[in-house]
Structure formats: structure tokens, C-alpha cells
NUNU-56365 format. One record per atom (N, C-alpha, C, O): x, y negated, z negated; atom name; residue number from 1. Coordinates in Angstrom, 3 decimals, decimal comma, always signed. Layout:
<recs>
[rec [X Y Z] 'CA' NUM];
...
</recs>
This chain:
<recs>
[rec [+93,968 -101,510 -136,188] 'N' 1];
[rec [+94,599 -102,214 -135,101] 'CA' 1];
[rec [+93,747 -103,444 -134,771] 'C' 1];
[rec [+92,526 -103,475 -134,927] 'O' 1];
[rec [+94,317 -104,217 -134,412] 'N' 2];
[rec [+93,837 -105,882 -134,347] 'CA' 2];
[rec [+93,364 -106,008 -132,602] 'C' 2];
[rec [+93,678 -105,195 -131,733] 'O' 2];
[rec [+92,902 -106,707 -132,494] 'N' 3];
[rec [+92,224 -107,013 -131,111] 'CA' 3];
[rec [+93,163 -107,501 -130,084] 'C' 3];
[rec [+92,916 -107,224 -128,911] 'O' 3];
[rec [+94,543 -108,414 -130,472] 'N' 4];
[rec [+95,762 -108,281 -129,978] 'CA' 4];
[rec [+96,718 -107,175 -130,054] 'C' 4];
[rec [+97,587 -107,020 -129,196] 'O' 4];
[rec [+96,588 -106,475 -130,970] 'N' 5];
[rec [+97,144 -105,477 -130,817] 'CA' 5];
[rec [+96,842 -104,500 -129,676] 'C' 5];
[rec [+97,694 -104,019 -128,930] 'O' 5];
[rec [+95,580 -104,277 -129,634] 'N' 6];
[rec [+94,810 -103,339 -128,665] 'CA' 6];
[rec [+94,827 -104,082 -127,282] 'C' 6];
[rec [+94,698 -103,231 -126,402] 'O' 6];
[rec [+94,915 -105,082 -126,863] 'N' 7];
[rec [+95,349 -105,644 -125,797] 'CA' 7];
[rec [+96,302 -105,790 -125,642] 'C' 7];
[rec [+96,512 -106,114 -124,473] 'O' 7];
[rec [+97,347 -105,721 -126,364] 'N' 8];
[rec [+98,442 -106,139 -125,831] 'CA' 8];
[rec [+98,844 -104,311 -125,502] 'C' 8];
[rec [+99,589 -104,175 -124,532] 'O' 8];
[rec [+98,469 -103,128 -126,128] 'N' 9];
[rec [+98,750 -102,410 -125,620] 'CA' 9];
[rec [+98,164 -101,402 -124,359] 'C' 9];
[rec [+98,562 -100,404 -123,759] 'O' 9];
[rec [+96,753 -102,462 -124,338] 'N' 10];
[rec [+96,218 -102,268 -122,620] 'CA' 10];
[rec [+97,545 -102,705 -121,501] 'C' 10];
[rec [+98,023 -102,144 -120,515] 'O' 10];
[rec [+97,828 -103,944 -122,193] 'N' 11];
[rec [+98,719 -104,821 -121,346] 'CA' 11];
[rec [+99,973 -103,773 -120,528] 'C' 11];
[rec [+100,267 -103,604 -119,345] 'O' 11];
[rec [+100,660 -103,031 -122,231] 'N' 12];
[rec [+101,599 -102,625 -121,764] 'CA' 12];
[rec [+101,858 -101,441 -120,933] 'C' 12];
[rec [+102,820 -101,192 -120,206] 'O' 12];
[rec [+100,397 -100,507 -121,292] 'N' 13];
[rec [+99,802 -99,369 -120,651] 'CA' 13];
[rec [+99,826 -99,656 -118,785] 'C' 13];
[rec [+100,379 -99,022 -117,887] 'O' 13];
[rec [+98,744 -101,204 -118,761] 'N' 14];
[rec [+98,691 -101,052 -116,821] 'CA' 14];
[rec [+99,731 -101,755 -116,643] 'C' 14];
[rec [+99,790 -101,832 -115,416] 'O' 14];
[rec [+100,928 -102,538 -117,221] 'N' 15];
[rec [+102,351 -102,571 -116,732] 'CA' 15];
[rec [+103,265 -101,504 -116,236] 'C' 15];
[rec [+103,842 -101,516 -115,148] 'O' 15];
[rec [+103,343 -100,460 -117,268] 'N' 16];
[rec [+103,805 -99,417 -116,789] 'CA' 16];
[rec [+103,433 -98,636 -116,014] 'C' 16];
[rec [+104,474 -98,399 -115,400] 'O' 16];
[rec [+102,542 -97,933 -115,499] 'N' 17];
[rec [+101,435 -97,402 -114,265] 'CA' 17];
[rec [+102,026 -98,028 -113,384] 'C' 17];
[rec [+102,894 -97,553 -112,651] 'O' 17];
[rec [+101,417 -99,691 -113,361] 'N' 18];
[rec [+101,794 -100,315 -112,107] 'CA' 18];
[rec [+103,333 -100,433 -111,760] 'C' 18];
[rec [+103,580 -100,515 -110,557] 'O' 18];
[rec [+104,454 -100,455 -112,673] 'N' 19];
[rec [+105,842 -100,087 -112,532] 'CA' 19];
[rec [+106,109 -98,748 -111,647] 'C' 19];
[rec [+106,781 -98,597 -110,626] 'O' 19];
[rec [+105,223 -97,693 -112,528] 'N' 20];
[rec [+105,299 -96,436 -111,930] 'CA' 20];
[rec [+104,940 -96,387 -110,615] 'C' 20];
[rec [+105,619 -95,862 -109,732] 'O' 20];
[rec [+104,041 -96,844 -110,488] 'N' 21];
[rec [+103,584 -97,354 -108,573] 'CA' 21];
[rec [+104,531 -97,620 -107,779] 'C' 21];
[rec [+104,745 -97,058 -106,705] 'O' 21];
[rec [+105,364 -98,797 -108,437] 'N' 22];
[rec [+106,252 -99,331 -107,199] 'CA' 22];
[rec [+107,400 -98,637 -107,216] 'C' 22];
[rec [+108,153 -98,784 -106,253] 'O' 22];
[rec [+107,823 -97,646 -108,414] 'N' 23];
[rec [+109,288 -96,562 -108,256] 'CA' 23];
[rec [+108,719 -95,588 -107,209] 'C' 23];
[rec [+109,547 -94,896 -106,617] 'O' 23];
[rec [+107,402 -95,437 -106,895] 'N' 24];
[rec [+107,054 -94,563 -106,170] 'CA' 24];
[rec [+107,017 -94,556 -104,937] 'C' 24];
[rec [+107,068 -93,621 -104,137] 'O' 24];
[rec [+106,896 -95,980 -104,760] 'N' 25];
[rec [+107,004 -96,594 -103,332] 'CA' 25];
[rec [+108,430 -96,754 -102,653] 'C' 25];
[rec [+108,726 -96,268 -101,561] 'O' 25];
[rec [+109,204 -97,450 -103,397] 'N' 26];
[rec [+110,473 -97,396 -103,231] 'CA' 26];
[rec [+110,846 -96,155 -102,921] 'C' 26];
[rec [+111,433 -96,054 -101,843] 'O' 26];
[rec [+110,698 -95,264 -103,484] 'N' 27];
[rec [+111,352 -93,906 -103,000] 'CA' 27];
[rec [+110,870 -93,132 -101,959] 'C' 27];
[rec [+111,538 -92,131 -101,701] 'O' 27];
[rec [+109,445 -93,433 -101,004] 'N' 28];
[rec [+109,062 -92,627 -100,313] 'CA' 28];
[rec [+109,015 -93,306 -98,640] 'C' 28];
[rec [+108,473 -94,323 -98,209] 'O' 28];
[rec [+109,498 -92,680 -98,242] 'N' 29];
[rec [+110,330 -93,306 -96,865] 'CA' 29];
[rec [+109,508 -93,935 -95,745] 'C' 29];
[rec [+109,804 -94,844 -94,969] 'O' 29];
[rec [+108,251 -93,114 -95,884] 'N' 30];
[rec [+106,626 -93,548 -95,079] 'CA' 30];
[rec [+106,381 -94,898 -95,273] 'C' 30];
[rec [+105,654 -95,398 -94,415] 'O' 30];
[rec [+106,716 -95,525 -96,021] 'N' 31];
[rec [+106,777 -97,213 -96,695] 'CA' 31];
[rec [+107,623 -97,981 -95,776] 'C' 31];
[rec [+108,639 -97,362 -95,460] 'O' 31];
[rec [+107,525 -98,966 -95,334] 'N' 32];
[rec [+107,696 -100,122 -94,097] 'CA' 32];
[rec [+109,335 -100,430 -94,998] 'C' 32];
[rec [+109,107 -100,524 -96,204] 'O' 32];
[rec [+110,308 -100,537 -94,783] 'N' 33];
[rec [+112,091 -100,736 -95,890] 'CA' 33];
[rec [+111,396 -102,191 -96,285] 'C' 33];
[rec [+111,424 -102,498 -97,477] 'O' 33];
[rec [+110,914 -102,896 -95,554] 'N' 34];
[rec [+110,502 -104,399 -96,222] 'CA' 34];
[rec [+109,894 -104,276 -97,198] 'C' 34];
[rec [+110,337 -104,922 -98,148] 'O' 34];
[rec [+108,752 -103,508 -97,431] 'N' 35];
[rec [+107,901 -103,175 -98,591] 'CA' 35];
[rec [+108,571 -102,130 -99,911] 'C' 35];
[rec [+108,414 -102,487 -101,079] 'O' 35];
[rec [+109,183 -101,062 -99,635] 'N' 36];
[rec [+110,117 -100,514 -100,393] 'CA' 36];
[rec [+111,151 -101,398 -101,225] 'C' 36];
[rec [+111,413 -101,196 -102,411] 'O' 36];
[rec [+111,736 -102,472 -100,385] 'N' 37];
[rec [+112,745 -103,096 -100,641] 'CA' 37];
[rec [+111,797 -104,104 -102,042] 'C' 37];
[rec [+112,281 -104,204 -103,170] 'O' 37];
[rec [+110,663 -104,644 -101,718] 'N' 38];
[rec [+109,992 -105,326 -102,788] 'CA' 38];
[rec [+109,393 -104,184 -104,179] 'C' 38];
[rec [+109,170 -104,199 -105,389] 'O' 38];
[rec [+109,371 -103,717 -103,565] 'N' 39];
[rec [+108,638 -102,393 -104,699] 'CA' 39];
[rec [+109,922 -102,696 -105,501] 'C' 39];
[rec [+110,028 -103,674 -106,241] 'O' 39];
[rec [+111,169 -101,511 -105,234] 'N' 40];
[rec [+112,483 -101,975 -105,931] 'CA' 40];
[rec [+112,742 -102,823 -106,825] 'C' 40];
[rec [+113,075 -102,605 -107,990] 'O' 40];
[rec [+112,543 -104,156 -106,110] 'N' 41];
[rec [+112,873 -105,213 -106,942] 'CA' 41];
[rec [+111,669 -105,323 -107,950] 'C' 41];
[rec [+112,101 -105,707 -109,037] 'O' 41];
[rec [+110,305 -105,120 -107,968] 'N' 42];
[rec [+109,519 -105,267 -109,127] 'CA' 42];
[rec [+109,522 -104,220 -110,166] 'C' 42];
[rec [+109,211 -104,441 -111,337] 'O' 42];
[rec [+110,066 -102,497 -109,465] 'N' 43];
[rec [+110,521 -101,759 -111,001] 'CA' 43];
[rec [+111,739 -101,852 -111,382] 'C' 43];
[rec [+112,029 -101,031 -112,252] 'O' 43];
[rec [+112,947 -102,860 -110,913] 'N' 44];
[rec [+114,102 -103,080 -111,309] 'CA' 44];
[rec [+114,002 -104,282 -112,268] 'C' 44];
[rec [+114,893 -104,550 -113,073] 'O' 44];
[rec [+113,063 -104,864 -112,157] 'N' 45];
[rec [+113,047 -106,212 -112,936] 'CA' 45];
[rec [+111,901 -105,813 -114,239] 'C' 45];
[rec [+111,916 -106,359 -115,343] 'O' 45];
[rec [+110,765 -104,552 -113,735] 'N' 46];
[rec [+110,179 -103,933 -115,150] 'CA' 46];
[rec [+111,509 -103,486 -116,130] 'C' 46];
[rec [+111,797 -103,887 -117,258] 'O' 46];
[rec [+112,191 -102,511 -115,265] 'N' 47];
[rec [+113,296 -101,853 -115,846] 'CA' 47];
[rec [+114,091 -103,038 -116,904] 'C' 47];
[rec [+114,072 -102,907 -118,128] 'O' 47];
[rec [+114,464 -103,665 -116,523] 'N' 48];
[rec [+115,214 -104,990 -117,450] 'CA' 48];
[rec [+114,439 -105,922 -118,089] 'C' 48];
[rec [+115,121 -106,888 -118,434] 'O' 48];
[rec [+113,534 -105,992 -118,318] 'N' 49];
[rec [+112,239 -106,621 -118,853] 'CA' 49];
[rec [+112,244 -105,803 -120,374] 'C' 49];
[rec [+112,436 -106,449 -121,404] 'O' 49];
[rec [+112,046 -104,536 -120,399] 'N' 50];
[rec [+111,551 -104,126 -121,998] 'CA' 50];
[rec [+112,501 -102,829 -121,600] 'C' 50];
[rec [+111,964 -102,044 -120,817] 'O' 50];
[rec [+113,340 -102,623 -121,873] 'N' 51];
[rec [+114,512 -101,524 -122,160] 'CA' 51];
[rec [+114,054 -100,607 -123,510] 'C' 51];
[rec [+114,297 -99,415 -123,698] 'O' 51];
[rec [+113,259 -101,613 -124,454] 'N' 52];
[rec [+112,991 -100,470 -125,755] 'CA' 52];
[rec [+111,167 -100,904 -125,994] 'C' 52];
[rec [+110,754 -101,442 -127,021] 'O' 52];
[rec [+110,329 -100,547 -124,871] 'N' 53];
[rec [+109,035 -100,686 -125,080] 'CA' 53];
[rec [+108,040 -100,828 -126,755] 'C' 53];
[rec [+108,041 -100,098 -127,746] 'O' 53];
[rec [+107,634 -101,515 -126,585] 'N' 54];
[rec [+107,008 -101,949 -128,037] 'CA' 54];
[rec [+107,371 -102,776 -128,816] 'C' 54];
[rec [+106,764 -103,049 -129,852] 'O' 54];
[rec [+108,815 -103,503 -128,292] 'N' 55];
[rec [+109,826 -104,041 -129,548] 'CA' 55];
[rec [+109,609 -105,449 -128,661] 'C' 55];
[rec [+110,163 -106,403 -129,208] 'O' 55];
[rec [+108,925 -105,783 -127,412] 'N' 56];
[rec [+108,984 -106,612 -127,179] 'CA' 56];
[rec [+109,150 -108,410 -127,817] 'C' 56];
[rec [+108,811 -108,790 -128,938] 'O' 56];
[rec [+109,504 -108,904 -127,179] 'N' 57];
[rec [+109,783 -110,793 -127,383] 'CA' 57];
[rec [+108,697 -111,236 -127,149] 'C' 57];
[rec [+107,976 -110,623 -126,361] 'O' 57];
[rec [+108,190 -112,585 -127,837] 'N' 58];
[rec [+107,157 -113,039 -126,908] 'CA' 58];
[rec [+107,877 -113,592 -125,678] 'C' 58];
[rec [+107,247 -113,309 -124,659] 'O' 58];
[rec [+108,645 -114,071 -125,515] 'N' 59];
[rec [+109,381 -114,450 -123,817] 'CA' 59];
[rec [+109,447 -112,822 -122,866] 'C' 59];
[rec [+109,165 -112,901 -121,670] 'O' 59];
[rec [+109,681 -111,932 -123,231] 'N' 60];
[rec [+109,121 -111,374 -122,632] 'CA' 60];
[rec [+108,098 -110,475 -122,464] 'C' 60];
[rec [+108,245 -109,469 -121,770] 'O' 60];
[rec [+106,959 -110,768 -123,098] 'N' 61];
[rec [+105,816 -110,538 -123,301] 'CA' 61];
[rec [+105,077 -111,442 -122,082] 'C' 61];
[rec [+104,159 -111,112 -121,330] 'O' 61];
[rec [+105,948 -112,911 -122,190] 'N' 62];
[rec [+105,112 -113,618 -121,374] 'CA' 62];
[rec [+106,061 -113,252 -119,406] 'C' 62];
[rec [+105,753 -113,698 -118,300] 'O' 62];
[rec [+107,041 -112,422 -119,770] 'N' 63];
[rec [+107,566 -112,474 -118,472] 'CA' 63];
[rec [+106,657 -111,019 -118,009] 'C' 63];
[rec [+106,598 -110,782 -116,802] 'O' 63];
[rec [+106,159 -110,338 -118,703] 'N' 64];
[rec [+105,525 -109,022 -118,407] 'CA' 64];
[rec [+104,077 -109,307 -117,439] 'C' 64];
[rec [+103,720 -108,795 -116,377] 'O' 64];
[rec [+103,581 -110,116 -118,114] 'N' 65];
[rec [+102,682 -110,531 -117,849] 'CA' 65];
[rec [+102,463 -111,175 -116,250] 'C' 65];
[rec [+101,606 -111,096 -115,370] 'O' 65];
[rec [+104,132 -112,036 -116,503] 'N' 66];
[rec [+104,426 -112,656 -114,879] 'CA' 66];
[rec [+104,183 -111,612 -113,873] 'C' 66];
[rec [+103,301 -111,706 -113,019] 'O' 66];
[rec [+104,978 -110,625 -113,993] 'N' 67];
[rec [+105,840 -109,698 -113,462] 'CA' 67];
[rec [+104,127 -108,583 -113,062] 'C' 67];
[rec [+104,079 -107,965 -111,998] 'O' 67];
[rec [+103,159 -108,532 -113,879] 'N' 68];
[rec [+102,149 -108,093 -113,671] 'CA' 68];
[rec [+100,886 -108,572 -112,821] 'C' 68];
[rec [+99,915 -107,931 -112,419] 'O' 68];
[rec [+101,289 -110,159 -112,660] 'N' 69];
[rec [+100,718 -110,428 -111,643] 'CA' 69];
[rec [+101,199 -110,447 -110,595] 'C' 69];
[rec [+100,460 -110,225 -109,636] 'O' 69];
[rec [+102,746 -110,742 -110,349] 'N' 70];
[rec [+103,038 -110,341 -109,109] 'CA' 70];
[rec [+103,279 -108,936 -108,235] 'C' 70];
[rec [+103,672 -108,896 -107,070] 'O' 70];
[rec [+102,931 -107,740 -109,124] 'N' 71];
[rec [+102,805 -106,834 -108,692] 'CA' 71];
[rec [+101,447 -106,728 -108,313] 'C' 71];
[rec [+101,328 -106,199 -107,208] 'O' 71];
[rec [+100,485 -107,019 -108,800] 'N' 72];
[rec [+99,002 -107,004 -108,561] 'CA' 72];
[rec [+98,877 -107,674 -107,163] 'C' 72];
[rec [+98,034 -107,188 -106,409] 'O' 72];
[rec [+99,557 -108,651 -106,756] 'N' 73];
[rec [+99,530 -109,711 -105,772] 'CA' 73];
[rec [+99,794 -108,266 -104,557] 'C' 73];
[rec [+98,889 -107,805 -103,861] 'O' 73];
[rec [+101,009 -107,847 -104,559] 'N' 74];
[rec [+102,014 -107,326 -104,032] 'CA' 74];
[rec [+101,167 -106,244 -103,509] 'C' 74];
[rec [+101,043 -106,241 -102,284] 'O' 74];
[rec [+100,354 -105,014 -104,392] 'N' 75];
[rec [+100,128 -103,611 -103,977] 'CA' 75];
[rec [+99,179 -104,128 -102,016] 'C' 75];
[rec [+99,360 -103,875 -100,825] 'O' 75];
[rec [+98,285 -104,877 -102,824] 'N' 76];
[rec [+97,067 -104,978 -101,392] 'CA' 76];
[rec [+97,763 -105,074 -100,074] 'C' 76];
[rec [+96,982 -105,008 -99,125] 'O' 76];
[rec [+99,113 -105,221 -99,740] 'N' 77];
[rec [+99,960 -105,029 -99,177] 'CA' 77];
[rec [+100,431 -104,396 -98,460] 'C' 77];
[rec [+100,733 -104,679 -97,301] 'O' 77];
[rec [+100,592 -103,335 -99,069] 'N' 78];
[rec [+101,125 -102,077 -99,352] 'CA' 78];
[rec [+100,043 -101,069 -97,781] 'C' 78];
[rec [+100,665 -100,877 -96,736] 'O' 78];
[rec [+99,558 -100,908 -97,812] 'N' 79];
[rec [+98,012 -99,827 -96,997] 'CA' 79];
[rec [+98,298 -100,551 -95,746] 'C' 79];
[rec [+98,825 -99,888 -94,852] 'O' 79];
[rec [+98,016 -101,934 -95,497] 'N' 80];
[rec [+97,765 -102,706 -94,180] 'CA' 80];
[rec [+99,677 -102,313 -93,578] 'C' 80];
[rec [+99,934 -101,861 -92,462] 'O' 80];
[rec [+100,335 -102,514 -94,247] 'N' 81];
[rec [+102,168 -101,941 -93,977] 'CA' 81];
[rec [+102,029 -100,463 -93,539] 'C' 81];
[rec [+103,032 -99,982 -93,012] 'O' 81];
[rec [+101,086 -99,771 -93,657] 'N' 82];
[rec [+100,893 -98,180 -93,261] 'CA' 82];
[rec [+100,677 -97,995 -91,883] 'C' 82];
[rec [+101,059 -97,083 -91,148] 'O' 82];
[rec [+99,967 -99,058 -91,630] 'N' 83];
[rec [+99,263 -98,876 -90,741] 'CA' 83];
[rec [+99,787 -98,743 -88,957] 'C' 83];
[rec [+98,946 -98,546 -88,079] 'O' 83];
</recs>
């Protein structure tokens, strides 16, 4: 395995986690509906992003990537909304 290879499947590894995060959020009611409502939209847009994981595009390789920073942006969010 190539050094892109192995990164790109770090890549796709903390994409999904962090997907898994926000289906989790979305669904649990303790979550502020404003914050749920964004969770949603970032595992609805993972969800339509790579439908057959691994077979990816580079367009969306490079939208994964988007989509991974704005979830990263998004979680720190998340705790202070608990409060």
C-alpha cells in the first residue's frame, strides 16, 4: 500500500466516525433542534457523497474532505449547546 493509499484511507476512516457522530446527534433529543438540525444535514450530505465507499471520484474525494472540515468546525459546538 502506497502512502496515498494509507492516507487516503485514514481520510476515509475519520470521515466516517465523524459522520457516525453527527447521525448520533441528530437522533438524540438532549441536542439543542438547531444543532440536531445541522448534524442531519452533515450525515445527509456524507450519505450522498460516497454511496459505494472506496470507489470514490476525485471530485468527491475533494468534497469529503470539504465536508470533513466542516464537521470538524461544527462538533466544538456541540457541548457549549448542552449547556
Amino acid at each position: 500500500m502506497t502512502s496515498m493509499e494509507s492516507k487516503d484511507e485514514v481520510f476515509v476512516m475519520v470521515l466516517v466516525d465523524l459522520a457516525g457522530i453527527c447521525k448520533k446527534l441528530a437522533d438524540n433529543s438532549a441536542v439543542p433542534d438547531a444543532l440536531r438540525a445541522r448534524a442531519r444535514q452533515f450525515a445527509q450530505e456524507f450519505d450522498t457523497l460516497l454511496p459505494d465507499p472506496g470507489k470514490g471520484t476525485p471530485a468527491q474525494h475533494a468534497q469529503g474532505e470539504e465536508l470533513l472540515c466542516k464537521i470538524t468546525r461544527f462538533l466544538p459546538n456541540v457541548l457549549p449547546g448542552l449547556e
